[in-house]
C-alpha positions in Angstrom: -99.6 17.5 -104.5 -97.1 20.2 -103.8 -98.5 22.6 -106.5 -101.8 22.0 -105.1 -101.0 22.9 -101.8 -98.8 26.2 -103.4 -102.0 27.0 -105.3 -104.0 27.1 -102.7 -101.4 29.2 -100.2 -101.4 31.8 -103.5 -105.6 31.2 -103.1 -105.6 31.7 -99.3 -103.7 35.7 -100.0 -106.8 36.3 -102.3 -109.0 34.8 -99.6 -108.1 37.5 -97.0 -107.9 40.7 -99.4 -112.0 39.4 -99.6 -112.3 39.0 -96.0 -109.5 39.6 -93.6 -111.1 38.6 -90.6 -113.9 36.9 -91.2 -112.6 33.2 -90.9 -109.9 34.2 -88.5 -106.7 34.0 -90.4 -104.2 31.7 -91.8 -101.5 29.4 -89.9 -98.9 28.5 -92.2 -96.2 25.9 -91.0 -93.3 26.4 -93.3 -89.4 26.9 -91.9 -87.7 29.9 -93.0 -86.8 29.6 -96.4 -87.2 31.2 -99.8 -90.7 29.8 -100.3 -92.2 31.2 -97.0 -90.0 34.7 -97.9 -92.0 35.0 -101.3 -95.4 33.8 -99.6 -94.5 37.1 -97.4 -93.3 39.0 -100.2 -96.9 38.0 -102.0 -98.9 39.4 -98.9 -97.2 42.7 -98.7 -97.7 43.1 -102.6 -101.3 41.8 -102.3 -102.2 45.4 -100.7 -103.6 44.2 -97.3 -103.4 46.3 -94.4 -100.5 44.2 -92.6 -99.1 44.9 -88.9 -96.3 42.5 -87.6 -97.1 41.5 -83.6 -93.3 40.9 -81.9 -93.3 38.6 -79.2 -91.9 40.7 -76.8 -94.6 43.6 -77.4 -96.3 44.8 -74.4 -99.8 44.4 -73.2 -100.5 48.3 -73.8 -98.8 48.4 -76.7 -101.0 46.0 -78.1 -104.2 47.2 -77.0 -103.7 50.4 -76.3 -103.4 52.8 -73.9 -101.2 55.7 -72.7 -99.1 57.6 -75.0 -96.6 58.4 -72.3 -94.1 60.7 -74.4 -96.9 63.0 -75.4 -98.7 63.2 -72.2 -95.4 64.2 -70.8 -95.0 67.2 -73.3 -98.5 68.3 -73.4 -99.2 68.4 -69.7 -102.6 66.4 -70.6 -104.1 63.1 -70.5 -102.9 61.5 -74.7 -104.3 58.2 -75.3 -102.4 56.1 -78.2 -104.1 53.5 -80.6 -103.4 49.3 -80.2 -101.1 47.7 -82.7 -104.7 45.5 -83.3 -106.3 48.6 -83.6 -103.9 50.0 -86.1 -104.4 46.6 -87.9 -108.1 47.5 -88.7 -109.7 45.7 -92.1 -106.5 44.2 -91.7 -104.1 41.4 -90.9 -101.7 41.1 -87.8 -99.2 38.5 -88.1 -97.1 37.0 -85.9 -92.8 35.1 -86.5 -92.7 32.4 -84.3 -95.9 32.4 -83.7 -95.4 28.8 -81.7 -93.1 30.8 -78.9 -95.6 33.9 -78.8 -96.5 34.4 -74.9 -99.6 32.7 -74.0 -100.4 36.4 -72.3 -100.5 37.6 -75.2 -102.7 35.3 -77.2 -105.5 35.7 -74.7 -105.9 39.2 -75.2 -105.9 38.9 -79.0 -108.3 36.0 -79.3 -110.6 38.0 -76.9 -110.3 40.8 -79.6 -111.1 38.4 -82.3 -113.9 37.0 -80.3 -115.4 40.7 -80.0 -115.2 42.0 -83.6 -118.1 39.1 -84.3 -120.6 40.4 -82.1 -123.5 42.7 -83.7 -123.2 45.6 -82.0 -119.6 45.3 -81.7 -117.4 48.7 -81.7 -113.6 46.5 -82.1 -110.9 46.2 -84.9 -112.0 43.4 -87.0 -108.7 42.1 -88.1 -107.1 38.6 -89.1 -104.3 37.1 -88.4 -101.5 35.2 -90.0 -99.1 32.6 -87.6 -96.4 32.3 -89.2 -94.8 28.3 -87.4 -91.3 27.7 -87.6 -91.8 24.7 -85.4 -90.6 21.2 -86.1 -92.1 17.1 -85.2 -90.2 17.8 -81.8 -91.0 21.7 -81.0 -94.4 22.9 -79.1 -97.1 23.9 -82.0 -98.9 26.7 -81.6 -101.2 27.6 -78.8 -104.7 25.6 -79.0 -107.2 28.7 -78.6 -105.5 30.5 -81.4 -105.5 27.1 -83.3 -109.2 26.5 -83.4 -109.8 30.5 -84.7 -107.8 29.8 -87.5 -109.7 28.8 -91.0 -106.9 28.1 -93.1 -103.9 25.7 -92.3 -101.4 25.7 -94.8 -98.4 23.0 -94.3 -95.8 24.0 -96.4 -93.0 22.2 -94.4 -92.3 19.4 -97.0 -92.6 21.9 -100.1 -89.2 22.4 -102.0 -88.3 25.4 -103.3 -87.8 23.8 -106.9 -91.8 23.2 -106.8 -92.5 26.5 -106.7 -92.7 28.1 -110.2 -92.7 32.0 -109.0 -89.4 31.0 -107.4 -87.6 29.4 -110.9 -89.4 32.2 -113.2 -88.0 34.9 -110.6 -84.6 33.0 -110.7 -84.4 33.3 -114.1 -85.5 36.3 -114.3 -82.8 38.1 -112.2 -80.4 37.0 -113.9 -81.1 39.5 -117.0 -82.7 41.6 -114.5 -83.3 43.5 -111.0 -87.1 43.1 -111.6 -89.7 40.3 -110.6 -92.1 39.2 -112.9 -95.7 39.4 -111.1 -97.4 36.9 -112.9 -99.8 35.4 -110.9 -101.3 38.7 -110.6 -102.1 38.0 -106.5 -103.6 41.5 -105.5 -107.1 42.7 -106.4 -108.2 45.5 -107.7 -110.0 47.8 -106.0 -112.8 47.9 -108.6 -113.4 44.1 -108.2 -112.4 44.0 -104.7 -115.6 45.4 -104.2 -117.6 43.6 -106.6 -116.3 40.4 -104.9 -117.1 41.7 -101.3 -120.6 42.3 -102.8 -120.9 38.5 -103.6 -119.7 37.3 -100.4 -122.8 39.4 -98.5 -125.1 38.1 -101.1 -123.8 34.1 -100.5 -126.2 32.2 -100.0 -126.3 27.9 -99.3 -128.5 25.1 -98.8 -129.5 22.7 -95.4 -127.8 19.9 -97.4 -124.5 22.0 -97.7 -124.3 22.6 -94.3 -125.3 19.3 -93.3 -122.5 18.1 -95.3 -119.9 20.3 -93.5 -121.0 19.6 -90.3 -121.0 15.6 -90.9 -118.0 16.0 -92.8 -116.2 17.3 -89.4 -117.9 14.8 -87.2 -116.5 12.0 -89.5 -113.1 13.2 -88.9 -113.3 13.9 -85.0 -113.5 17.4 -85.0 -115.3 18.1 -82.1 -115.5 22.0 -82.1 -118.0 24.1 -82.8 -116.1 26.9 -84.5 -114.5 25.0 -87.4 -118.0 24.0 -89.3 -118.5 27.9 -89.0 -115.2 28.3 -90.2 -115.6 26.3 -93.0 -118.7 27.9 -94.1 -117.1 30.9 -94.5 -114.1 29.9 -96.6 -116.6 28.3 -98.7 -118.3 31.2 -99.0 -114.7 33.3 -99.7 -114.0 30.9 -102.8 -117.2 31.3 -104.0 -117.0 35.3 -103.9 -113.4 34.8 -105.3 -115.1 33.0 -108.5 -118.1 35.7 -108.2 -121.1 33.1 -107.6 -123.4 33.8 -105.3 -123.9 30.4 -104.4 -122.1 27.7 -103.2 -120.7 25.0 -106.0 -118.7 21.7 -105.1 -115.4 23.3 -105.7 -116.2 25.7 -103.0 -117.0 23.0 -100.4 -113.9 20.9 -101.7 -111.9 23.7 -100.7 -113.2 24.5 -97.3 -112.9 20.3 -96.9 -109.0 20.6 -97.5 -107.8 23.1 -96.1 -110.3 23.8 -93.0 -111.6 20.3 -91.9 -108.6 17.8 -93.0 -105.9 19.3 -91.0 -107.6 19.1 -88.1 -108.9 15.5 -88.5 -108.2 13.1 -85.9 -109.2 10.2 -87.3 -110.5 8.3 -89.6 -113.9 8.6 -91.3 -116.5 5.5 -90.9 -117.5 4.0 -94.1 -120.9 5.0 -95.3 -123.6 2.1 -94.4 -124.3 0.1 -96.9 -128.1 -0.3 -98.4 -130.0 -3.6 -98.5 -130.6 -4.3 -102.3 -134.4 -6.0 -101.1 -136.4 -3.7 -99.5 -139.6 -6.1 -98.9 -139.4 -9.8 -98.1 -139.7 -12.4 -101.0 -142.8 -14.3 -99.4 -144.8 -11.4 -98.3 -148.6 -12.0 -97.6 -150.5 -10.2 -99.9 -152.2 -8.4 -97.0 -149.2 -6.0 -96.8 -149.3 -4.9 -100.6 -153.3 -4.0 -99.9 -154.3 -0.7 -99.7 -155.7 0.7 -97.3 -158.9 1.7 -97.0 -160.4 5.4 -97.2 -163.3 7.5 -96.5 -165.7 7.8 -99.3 -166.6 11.1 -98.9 -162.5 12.1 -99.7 -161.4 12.3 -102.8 -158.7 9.7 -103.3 -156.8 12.1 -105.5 -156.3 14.8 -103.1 -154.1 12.1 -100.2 -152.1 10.7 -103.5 -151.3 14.0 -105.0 -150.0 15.5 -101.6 -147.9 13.1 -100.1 -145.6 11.5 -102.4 -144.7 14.8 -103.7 -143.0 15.4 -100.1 -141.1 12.2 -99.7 -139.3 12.3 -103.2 -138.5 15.9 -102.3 -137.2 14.9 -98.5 -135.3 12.1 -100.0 -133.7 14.1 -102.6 -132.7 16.5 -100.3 -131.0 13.5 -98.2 -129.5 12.1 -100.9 -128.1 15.5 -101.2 -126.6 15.7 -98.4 -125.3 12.2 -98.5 -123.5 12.9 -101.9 -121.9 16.2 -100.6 -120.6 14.4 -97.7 -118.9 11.9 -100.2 -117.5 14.3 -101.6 -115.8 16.5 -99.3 -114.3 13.5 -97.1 -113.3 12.7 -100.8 -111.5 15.9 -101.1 -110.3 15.8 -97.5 -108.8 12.1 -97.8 -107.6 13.3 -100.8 -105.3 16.0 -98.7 -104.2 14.4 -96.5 -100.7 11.7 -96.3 -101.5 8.6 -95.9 -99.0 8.5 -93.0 -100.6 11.4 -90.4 -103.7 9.7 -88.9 -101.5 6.5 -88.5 -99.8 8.9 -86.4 -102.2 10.4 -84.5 -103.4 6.7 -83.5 -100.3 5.5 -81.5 -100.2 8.9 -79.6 -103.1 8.4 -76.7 -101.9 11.8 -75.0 -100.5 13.6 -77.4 -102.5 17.2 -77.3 -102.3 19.5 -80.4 -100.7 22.2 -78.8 -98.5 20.2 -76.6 -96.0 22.2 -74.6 -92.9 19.6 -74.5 -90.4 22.5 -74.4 -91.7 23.6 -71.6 -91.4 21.0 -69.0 -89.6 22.3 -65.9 -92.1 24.3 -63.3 -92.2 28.3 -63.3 -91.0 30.7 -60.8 -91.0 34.1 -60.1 -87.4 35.7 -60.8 -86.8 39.5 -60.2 -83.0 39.3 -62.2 -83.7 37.8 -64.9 -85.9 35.3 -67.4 -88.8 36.1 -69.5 -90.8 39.6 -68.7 -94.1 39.6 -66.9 -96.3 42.5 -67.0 -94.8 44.6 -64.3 -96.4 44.8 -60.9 -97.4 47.8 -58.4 -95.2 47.9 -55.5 -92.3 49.5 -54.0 -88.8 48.4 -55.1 -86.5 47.0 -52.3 -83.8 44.2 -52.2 -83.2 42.7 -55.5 -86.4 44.3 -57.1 -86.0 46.6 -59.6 -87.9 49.6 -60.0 -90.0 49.6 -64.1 -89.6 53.1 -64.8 -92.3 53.4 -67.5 -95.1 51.8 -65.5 -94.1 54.1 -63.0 -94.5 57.0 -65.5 -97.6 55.9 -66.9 -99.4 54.9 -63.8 -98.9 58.6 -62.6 -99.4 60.6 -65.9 -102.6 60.7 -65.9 -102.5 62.2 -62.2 -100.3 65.1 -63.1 -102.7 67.7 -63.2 -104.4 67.3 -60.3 -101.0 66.6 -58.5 -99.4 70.0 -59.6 -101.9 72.0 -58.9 -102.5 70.9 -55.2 -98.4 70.3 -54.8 -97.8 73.8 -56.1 -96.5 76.4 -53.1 -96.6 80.1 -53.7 -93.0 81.3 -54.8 -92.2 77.9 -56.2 -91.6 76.7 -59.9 -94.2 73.9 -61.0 -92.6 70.9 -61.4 -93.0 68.6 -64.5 -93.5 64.8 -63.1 -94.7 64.1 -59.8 -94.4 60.6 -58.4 -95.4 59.0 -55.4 -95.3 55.6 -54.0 -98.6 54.7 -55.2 -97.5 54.4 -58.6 -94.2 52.6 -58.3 -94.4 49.2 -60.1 -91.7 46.7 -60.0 -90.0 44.5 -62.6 -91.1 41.1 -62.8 -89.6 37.8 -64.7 -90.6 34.5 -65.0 -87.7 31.6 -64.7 -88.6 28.0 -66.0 -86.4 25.0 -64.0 -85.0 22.5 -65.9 -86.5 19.0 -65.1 -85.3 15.7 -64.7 -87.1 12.3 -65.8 -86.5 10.0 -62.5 -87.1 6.3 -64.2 -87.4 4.1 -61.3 -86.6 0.1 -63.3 -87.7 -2.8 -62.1 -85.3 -5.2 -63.0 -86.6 -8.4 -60.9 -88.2 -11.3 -62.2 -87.9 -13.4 -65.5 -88.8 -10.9 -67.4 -86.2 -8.2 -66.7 -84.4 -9.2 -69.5 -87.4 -7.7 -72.4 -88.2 -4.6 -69.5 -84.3 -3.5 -69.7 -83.9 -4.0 -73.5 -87.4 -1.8 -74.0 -86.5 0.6 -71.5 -83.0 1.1 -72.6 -84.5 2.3 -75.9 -87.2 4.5 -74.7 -84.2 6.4 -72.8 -82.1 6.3 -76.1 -85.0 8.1 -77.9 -85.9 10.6 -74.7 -82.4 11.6 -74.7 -82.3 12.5 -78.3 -84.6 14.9 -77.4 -82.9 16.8 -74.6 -80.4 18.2 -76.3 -83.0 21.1 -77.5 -84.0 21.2 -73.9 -82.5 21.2 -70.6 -84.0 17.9 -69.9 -82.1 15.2 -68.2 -82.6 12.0 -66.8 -81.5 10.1 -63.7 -82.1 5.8 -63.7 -82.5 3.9 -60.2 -82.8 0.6 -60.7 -83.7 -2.1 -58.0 -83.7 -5.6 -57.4 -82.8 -8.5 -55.4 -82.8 -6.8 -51.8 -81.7 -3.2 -52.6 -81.7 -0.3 -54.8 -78.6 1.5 -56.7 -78.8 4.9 -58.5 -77.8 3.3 -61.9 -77.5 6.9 -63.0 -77.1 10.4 -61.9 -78.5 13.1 -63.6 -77.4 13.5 -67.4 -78.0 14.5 -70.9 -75.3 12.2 -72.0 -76.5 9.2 -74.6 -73.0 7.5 -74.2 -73.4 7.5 -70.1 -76.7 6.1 -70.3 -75.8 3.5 -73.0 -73.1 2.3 -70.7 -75.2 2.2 -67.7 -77.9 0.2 -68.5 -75.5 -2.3 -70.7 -74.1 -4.0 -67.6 -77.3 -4.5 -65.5 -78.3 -7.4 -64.6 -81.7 -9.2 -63.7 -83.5 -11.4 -61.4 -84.2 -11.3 -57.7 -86.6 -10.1 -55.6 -88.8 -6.5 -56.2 -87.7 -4.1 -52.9 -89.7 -1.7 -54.2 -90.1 0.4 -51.4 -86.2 0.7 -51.4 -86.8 2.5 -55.0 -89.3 4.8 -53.7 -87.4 6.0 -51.2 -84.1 6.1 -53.1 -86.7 8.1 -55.8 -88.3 10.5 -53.0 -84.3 11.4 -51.7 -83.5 12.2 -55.5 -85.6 14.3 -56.1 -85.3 16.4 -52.8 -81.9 16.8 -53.8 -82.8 18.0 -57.3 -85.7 20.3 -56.2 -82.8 21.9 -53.8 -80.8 22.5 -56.8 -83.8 24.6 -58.7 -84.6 21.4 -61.1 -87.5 19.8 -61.1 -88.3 16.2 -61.0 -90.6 13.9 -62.6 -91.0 9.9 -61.6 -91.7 7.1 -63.7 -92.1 3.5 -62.2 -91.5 0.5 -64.5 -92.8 -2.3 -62.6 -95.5 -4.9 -62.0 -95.8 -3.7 -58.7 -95.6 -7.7 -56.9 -93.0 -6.0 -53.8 -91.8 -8.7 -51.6 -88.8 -7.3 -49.8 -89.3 -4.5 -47.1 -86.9 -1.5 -46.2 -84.6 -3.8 -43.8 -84.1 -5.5 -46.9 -85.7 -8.7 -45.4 -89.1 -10.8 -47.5 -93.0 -10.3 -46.7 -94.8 -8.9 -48.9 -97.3 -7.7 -46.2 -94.5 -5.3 -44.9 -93.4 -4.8 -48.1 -96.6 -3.5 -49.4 -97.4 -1.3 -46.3 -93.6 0.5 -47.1 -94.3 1.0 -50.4 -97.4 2.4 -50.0 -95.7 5.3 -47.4 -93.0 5.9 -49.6 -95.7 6.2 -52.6 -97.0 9.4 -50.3 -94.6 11.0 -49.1 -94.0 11.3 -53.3 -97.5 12.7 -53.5 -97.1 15.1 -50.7 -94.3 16.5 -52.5 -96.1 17.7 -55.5 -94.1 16.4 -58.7 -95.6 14.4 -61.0 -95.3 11.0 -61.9 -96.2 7.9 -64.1 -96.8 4.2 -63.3 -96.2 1.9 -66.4 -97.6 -1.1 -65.3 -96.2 -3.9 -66.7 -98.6 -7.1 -65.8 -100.1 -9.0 -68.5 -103.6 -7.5 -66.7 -104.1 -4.3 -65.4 -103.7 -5.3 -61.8 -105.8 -3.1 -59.0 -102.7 -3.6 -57.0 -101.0 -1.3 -59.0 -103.8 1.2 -59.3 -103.9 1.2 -55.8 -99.9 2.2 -56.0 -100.3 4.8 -58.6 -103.2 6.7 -56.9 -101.1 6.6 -53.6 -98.0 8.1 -55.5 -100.5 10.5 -56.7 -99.1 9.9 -60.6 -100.6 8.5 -63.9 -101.5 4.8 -64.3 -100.8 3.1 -67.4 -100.7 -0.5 -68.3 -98.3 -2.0 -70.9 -98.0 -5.8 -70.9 -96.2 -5.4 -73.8 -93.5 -3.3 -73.8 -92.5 -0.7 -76.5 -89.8 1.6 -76.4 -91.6 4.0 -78.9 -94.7 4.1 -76.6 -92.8 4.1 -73.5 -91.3 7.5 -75.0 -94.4 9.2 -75.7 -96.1 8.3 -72.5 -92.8 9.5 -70.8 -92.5 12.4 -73.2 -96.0 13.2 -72.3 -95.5 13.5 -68.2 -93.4 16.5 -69.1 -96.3 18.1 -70.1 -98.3 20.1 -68.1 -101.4 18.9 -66.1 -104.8 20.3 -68.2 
């Protein structure tokens, strides 16, 4: 399995030298490592037109604009080409492409969106993501996902399964040279002979009927990847110079375009009833029927049959070529990954849980936003090119009309118009507030499944600055098990000695919750609730029983946690989902989710999840 998957990353380099841009790109998962390194070394070597994208290039620089050092020397209005531009008949691609700015990707996938109309003027170029990502890190941003043909997942792939790698090891010991075996790059002669191939593909219905079922079986819902797939097909069938498209072909496109993206499981194909007329029938319903005797009963016999042996051939077709790309694609794919994708309900592919705290505008310091136009004052600071290049192209007209008899010209003017401040954005840390209800007779199960979803969240948070702060109640009153931490050993401790039973003063843990939280969002973090409870409250704020009272309280608190603005979840733990506890959820303006049966691995996720944010 790992040689097939090297085989067809070596394939996918021979795919773009065809046609760089005409299934989007590549988005190769692989850490950094010597099999990604020669993967690279393989593309620069293959003799494609390749441009590398940093993350922190700037919006101009990428599309274009001003060249502001010549306009400057020349007096006159210059005008410098984009980096995609500069990447035409090429590829762009992009290290780390999961962090790249999501300012950024917009732009680009707009450009890649424009190269496929007709009468389209842009770059046509492709683009390789190169993911360093792993199980626990964001993926790579969903619109730049679904233009992407080819996913490569080279994560699991050793370098010792690589042959290039050994037979370069070996040889570099007797010497400084590399042996190119595999012979990646194309020649120009048959470059050409294989680009004339791909514009003279052609396919059948029943192909593309296959590709199109074949992605509805595994959940693929968008209307780009069938299109997508097509045109890999198509690729491999150039790269074998056919004209046509050949199982092989489609077996690829399955593979390495559909079965990545599957999220779930394909039906089983209906089975056929072996007796296709009744035992007993009457023999009424084997007569024929009758006909006009002036026809010719020749002429209805030799027309129509011919058509319903050729329709159900062509169905059959279709049938087969479906079998055997979900064949190819369940082939692909471990065993373990749709399993996966099963027991995550909210999980979203491009699923953002680094980024969990809420963003501000900073003017000192944090990532850099496009600068804005305005005048500097206070802690702003002034952004001395966008100032330059917002009155370059003014100069001339500026000089002129500034210019007094006696008096030298001067170079640059600038005016307050075109002053443009710096601009950064600053993302809070957050804090999970898990509100426990440990009332009841079943405390005992809530705590133990609870204490492990909070051992697996904060196994997490050391990449992050995540924390998370535990009020439990019960019994008359509400305690704030736990202040705000990232340490596993404090939160072990914590929950160890708690005990259960009692009443549910669950207005008291709102309100504790709601005064937390203020006093986090004072210190620049942000907070995020999540109630564990059955919601049955019976003790009011006084601390005294009615569950009347007790259910009006809760229900205020429950706002003024809405009115706030942070999110929250409600894990209901009935053995029913209980309206009640809708009715609580909706008021505290949060998530409901029931779970009779608690699990500290779905507990996580759903938690895990609430730090994402709201689509």
């Amino acid at each position: 399995m790992n040689l097939e998957a090297w085989n067809d990353a070596l394939t996918s380099l021979q795919l773009l030298q065809i046609d760089p841009h005409g299934f989007g790109g590549v988005w190769l998962r692989a850490p950094f490592g010597p099999v990604r390194d020669h993967w690279l070394k393989c593309l620069q070597d293959s003799g494609l037109k390749a441009i590398k994208l940093p993350g922190h290039v700037e919006l101009e620089r990428l599309l274009g604009g001003i060249d502001l050092s010549l306009t400057l020397q020349t007096g006159t209005l210059q005008m410098q080409a984009g980096l995609l531009q500069q990447a035409d008949q090429g590829v762009v691609y992009l290290s780390m492409a999961e962090r790249f700015p999501a300012a950024l990707v917009a732009p680009m996938t707009q450009a890649m969106d424009q190269h496929r109309l007709p009468d389209s003027s842009s770059s046509h170029f492709g683009v390789v993501a190169l993911d360093e990502s792993s199980d626990d890190d964001p993926l790579l941003n969903p619109s730049l996902q679904e233009r992407l043909g080819l996913w490569l997942n080279l994560q699991d792939l050793p370098p010792s399964d690589v042959p290039e790698l050994i037979l370069n090891g070996l040889m570099a010991r007797q010497s400084d040279q590399c042996d190119d075996d595999l012979n990646i790059r194309i020649q120009p002669n048959r470059l050409k002979l294989l680009r004339d191939c791909l514009k003279k593909g052609t396919w059948t219905d029943a192909q593309v009927l296959a590709i199109c079922a074949t992605a509805q079986g595994f959940g693929i819902d968008s209307l780009r990847v069938p299109t997508l797939a097509l045109r890999v097909a198509c690729c491999h069938a150039a790269l074998n110079q056919r004209e046509y498209l050949a199982d092989e072909d489609l077996e690829f496109a399955a593979k390495r375009v559909l079965a990545p993206r599957a999220t779930q499981w394909p039906a089983p194909p209906p089975q056929e009833n072996e007796a296709t007329e009744p035992p007993n029938s009457p023999p009424e319903a084997s007569a024929p029927t009758e006909q006009d005797p002036s026809q010719d009963p020749s002429d209805g016999a030799a027309t129509s049959p011919p058509e319903s042996k050729n329709q159900k051939k062509s169905e059959n077709t279709s049938e087969n070529l479906e079998e055997l790309m979900v064949a190819a694609a369940m082939a692909s794919l471990p065993p373990h990954i749709l399993d996966g994708l099963m027991t995550q309900p909210g999980r979203q592919p491009g699923g953002q849980s680094g980024h969990s705290g809420q963003t501000r505008m900073g003017t000192q310091r944090g990532r850099p936003l496009p600068p804005k136009p305005g005048r500097p004052g206070g802690q702003a600071r002034l952004h001395v090119l966008a100032t330059l290049r917002a009155a370059a192209p003014k100069q001339k007209l500026r000089n002129r009309s500034a210019a007094l008899p006696g008096q030298s010209q001067s170079k640059v003017v600038i005016r307050s118009e075109d002053f443009h401040a710096q601009r950064f954005q600053q993302r809070s840390a957050s804090c999970l507030i898990l509100a426990l209800d440990a009332s009841g007779s079943a405390a005992l199960q809530r705590l133990a499944e609870a204490k492990g979803a909070v051992e697996l969240l904060l196994q997490q948070s050391y990449s992050r600055r995540d924390s998370v702060c535990i009020v439990a109640f019960r019994g008359a009153s509400a305690q704030l098990l736990l202040p705000m931490t990232r340490s596993l050993v404090r939160a072990k401790r914590a929950m160890t000695g708690l005990p259960g039973g009692g009443g549910t003063p669950l207005a008291l843990a709102l309100k504790m919750a709601c005064e937390q939280a203020h006093r986090l969002h004072r210190q620049g973090v942000t907070p995020m609730l999540v109630m564990l409870s059955d919601g049955r409250a019976n003790v009011t704020l006084q601390g005294l029983g009615g569950r009347a009272q007790a259910h009006s309280d809760s229900l205020t608190w429950g706002t003024q946690w809405r009115l706030s603005g942070h999110r929250a979840l409600w894990i209901d733990t009935s053995l029913q989902p209980d309206p009640q506890v809708q009715q609580f959820a909706q008021h505290l303006g949060g998530r409901y989710l029931p779970m009779p049966h608690l699990q500290a691995q779905r507990m996580a996720m759903a938690m895990d999840n609430l730090r994402h944010p709201p689509p």
